[in-house]
Residue, then its C-alpha position, 0 to 999 in steps of 0.5 A: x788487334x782488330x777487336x781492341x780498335x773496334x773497342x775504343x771506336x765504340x767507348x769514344x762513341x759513346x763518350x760523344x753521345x753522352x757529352x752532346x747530352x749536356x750541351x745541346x738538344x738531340x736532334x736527328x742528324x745523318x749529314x757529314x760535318x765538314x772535314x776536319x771538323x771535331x764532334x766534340x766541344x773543346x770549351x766548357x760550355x758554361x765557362x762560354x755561356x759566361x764569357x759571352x754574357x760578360x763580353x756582350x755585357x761590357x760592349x753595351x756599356x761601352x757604346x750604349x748598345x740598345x740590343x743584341x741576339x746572339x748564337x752558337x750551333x755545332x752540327x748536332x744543335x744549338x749549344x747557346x742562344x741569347x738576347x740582351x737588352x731591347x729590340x725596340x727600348x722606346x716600347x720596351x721590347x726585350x731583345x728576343x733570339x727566337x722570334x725577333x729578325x735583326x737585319x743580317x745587312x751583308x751576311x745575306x750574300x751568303x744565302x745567294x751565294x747558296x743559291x749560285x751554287x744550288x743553280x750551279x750544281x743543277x747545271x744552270x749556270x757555270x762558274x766561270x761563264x761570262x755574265x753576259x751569257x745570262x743578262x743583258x751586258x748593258x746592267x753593268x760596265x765592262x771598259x776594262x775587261x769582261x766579267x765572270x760569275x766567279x769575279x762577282x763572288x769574289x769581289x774581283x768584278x773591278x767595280x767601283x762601290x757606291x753608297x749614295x742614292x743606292x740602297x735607299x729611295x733611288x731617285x727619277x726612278x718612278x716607273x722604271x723597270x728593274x734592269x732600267x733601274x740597273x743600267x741608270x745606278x751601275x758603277x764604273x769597271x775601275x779594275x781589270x776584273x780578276x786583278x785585286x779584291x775590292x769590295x762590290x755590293x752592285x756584283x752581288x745585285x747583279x748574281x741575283x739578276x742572274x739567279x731569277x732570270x736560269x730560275x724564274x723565279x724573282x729573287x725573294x721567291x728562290x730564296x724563300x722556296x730553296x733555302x728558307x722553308x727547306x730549313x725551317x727559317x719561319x722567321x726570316x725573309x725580306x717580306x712578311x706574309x701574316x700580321x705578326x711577321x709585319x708587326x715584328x718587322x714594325x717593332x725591331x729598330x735601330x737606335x743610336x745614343x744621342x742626347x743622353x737618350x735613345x733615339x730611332x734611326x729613320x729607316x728609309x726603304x730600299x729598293x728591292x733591286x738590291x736585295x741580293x747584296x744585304x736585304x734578309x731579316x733574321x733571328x739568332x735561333x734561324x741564322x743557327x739553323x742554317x749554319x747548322x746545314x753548313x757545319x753538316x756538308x750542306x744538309x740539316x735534318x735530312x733536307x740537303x740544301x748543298x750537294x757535297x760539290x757544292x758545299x765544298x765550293x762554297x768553303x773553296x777559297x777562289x780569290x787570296x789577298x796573301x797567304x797571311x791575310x786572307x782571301x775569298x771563297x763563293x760566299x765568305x772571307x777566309x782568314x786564320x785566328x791561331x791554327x783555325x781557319x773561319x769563314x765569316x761574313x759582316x753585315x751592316x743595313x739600317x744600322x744593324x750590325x751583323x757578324x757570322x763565322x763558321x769555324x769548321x776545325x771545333x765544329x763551331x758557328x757564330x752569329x750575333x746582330x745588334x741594332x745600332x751604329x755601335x758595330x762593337x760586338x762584330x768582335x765578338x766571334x773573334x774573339x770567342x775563338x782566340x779566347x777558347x781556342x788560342x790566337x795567332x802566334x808570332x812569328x819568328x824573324x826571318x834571319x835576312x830581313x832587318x833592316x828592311x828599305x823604309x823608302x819601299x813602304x812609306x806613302x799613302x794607300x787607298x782602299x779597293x772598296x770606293x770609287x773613282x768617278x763619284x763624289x763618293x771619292x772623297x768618303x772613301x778617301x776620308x775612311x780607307x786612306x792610309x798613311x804607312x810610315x817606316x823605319x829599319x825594323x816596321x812599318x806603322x800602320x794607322x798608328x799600329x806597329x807592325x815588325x818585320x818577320x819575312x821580306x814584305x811582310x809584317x806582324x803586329x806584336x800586340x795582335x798576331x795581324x799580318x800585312x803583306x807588301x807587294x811590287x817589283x823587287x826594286x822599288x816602292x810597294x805597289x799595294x798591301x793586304x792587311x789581316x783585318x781588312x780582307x775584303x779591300x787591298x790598299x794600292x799606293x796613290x800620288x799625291x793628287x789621288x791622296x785626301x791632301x790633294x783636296x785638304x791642303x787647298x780646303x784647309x787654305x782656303x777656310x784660313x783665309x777665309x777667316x782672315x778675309x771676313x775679320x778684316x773686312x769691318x776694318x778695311x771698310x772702315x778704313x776705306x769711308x775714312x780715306x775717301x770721305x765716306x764716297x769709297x766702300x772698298x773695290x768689287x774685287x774686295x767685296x767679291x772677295x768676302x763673299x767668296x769667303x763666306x761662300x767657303x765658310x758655309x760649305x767647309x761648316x755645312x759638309x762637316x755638318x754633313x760628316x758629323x751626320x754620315x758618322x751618327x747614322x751612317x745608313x740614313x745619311x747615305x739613303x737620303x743624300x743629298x740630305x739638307x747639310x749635303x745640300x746647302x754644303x754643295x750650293x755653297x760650294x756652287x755659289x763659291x766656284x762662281x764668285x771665285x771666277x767673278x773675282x778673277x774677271x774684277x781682280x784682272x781688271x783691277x790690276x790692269x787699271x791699278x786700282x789700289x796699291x802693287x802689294x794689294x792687287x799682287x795679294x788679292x790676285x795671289x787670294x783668288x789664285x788659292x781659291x781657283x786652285x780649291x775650285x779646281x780640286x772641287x771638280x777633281x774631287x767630283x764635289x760639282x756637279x756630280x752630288x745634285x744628279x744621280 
């Protein structure tokens, strides 16, 4: 019995090794794989070759994607490596996977969360120490409760996130230190820290605080001397050290289709502070070299990276949206497509978008960058594994379940990732509320149908996504974790904290508005007829039409503004105010003044009775409305918050 198992060991062996021939270089390789993990393929690797070329093909077409690199690795080589389109198609330089660094945007979190480990494994620092043990408590904001190393891993910190004036050219910032940048840019604590998940670009800025001041090292030194060279990552890095790294970092840019052409996305630099949240360049070929190193238990070729402590870490889910949707762990955002478990990660800077998943079940990573806004190939490892490897199935109804109280879920939700004490409010308002209806079977979500299959939670029967409800038993939900969206929760707000709280009285405000100016010719008119051509019309009138004006111009300019922030999000953000911002918020200004210039005139006129009852009541009934849209203005932080850092 012991002869024939020792015989079969031997046949499946060789088997591996003769099939590994035919779909991936040899190369040395005496680390472990991940547990779990399957050494051999389960695809045919040119059926994928085709599948990724006609996936990547049809997705340029779609969005008018200038270029791509992508890649595919298992832990005994690279299986596939591709680049599409151009670089840079103004010079015509091909799309080149070996040699051209795409920016990997937020994938770099990943490479410091290997080096917290790395700290971590050599006794530097500990997981769960309070940050304060390391840098000066005052780089970020502890109102709500104090933070660990584990909180800023896993996005459960509780700060706010902030985009303006963060990763570009910060402002009055000339001949500040680092830590002084810090304490002027640091977000709010919104969150007691360890409660939700809401995405936080400042924690990982803060790891790296942390990471030069155990090491000693600045952040660009400790990554290039652990991580980079160890692995023989020549084409990566944040700062080119020869000529021709230079003039590669000058020729890959980021271009968006507008005009019926190709144009290139300014890119205005960031500063080195934010490094640890998204500043590495790297090649398809070099991002499967380092997932290779974790597909290996945290080695590759001999050189080891992570201990086997630490690579486990890394793949230990620390923080769970739910069970259903997803969670955390040190470096990645863990979720489940059919019976396989991934960790990936998405990055997006400069107007790169960026995708890594490691898929430890098949012995499989996948990494694609592509240089434009255009973010749909961040679909592409999604949808390689559900095409090869199956997608999540439906589940079964439970028997107890339907029907479901519509009054639980019904309202609107805002996402974890914004801010409370910024402008920014009504950004994040605009792109992560959302709107949940229901009936006695599903909720709908954002137009998609979700059907009850357990108590509070949901399935798409289109998409396999789950989304799970929480609160108290009685009552309405207090917030949902959606399958897509693993990095944010969505909590319940009333209607002051919703987008209508600032949209109804805007969208009131830019009817009368209208209204005010195209009848103004004829009330002048009106007014020179009546008075023999001595009477124009009341200041509190004319205060009126400019207030009217002033509202027109900001509602036109800000969405200017939008249109802008929607084609080129990076830059827009990099250098806000831009001009649109700018003349939007003045006009706003110049809007709030006129208003309280009117109700001083309106009151005054309405004491003396100047002009008829129904006009005054009308005009002061206009200024009210105005008052109240001023009002959501200051709520909103719209004044004065986007003139000052």
């Amino acid at each position: 019995m012991c002869c024939t198992k020792s015989l079969e060991v031997l046949i499946v062996l060789l088997l591996v090794n003769v099939f590994s021939l035919f779909v991936a270089p040899a190369e040395a390789n005496t680390a472990q794989p991940l547990p779990g993990a399957s050494t051999v393929p389960q695809f045919d690797p040119s059926r994928f070759a085709a599948y990724v070329d006609g996936s990547v093909e049809r997705s340029m077409i779609d969005t008018q994607m200038p270029g791509l690199i992508f890649s595919a690795a298992q832990s005994d080589g690279t299986l596939y490596l591709q680049g599409y389109g151009w670089s840079h198609p103004e010079n015509r330089l091909a799309a080149d996977p070996e040699n051209h660094p795409f920016f990997i945007g937020s994938v770099s979190k990943v490479f410091t969360a290997v080096a917290i480990l790395q700290l971590w494994e050599r006794g530097l620092l500990g997981l769960d120490d309070d940050v304060e043990q390391h840098i000066d408590s005052r780089l970020y904001d502890t109102r709500l409760g104090n933070v660990t190393i584990r909180h800023l891993l896993t996005h459960t910190a509780g700060f706010e996130e902030r985009m303006t004036n963060y990763y570009g050219e910060i402002p009055h910032t000339e001949g500040l230190t680092d830590a002084e940048i810090l304490r002027k840019i640091k977000p709010r604590q919104i969150r007691e820290p360890g409660t939700l998940i809401g995405y936080s670009n400042y924690s990982w800025v803060i790891l790296g605080q942390i990471m030069e001041a155990v090491s000693g090292l600045s952040y660009n030194d400790y990554i290039e001397q652990n991580i980079l060279n160890p692995l023989g990552m020549s084409k990566s890095g944040m700062v080119p050290e020869t000529p021709e790294e230079s003039a590669l970092f000058e020729a890959v840019k980021s271009h968006s289709w507008r005009g019926g052409a190709y144009r290139e996305i300014e890119i205005i630099p960031a500063h080195p502070v934010t490094a640890p949240s998204g500043l590495i360049r790297s090649t398809a070929s070099d991002m499967a070299r380092f997932a290779r190193m974790m597909l290996n238990g945290g080695e590759l070729e001999g050189v080891r990276i992570l201990t086997p402590d630490a690579h486990a870490k890394l793949f230990e889910v620390m923080a769970e949206n739910a069970p259903e949707t997803g969670g955390r762990t040190a470096g990645f955002w863990t979720y489940k497509i059919g019976d396989h478990r991934v960790f990936a990660h998405t990055g997006q800077h400069e107007d790169f978008r960026s995708h890594l998943m490691i898929i430890p079940s098949v012995d499989l990573a996948l990494f694609v960058s592509n240089n434009s806004p255009a973010g749909s190939a961040l679909r592409l490892p999604s949808q390689i594994v559900e095409h090869f490897f199956g997608g999540t199935p439906l589940a079964i109804p439970d028997g107890d379940v339907s029907p479901i109280n519509p009054k639980r879920y019904r309202g609107s939700y805002l996402g974890t990732r914004g801010t409370e004490s910024r402008f920014e409010r009504i950004f994040w308002s605009l792109g992560s509320e959302a709107h949940v209806s229901a009936t006695a079977e599903a909720v709908f979500i954002g137009g998609m149908r979700y059907t009850v299959v357990a108590k509070d939670l949901f399935q798409s029967p289109h998409t396999g996504e789950y989304v799970r409800f929480f609160g108290p038993d009685e009552g309405a939900a207090t917030h949902y974790s959606k399958g897509a969206a693993t990095y944010q929760v969505y909590q319940r707000v009333d209607y002051l904290r919703s987008r209508a709280s600032i949209s109804h009285p805007v969208i009131i405000t830019l009817i009368l508005s209208l209204i005010i100016l195209l009848a103004a010719p004829f009330q002048v008119l009106n007014s020179v007829q009546t008075s023999g051509g001595k009477d124009f019309g009341s200041r509190t009138d004319w205060l009126l039409r400019a207030a009217a004006l002033a509202a027109i111009v900001s509602i036109l300019a800000f969405g200017s503004a939008i249109q802008d922030y929607a084609d080129v999000a990076t830059a827009s953000t990099k250098a806000f105010p831009n001009a649109a911002f700018a003349l939007s918020i003045w006009a706003a200004i110049a809007f709030t003044a006129i208003t309280l210039l009117s109700f001083v005139a309106g009151v005054f006129d309405f004491k003396n009775g100047h002009g008829a009852l129904s006009g005054r009541l009308i005009r002061m009934a206009v200024i009210l409305v105005f008052a109240l849209t001023t009002a959501a203005l200051f709520y909103w932080n719209f004044l004065p918050d986007p003139l000052f850092l």
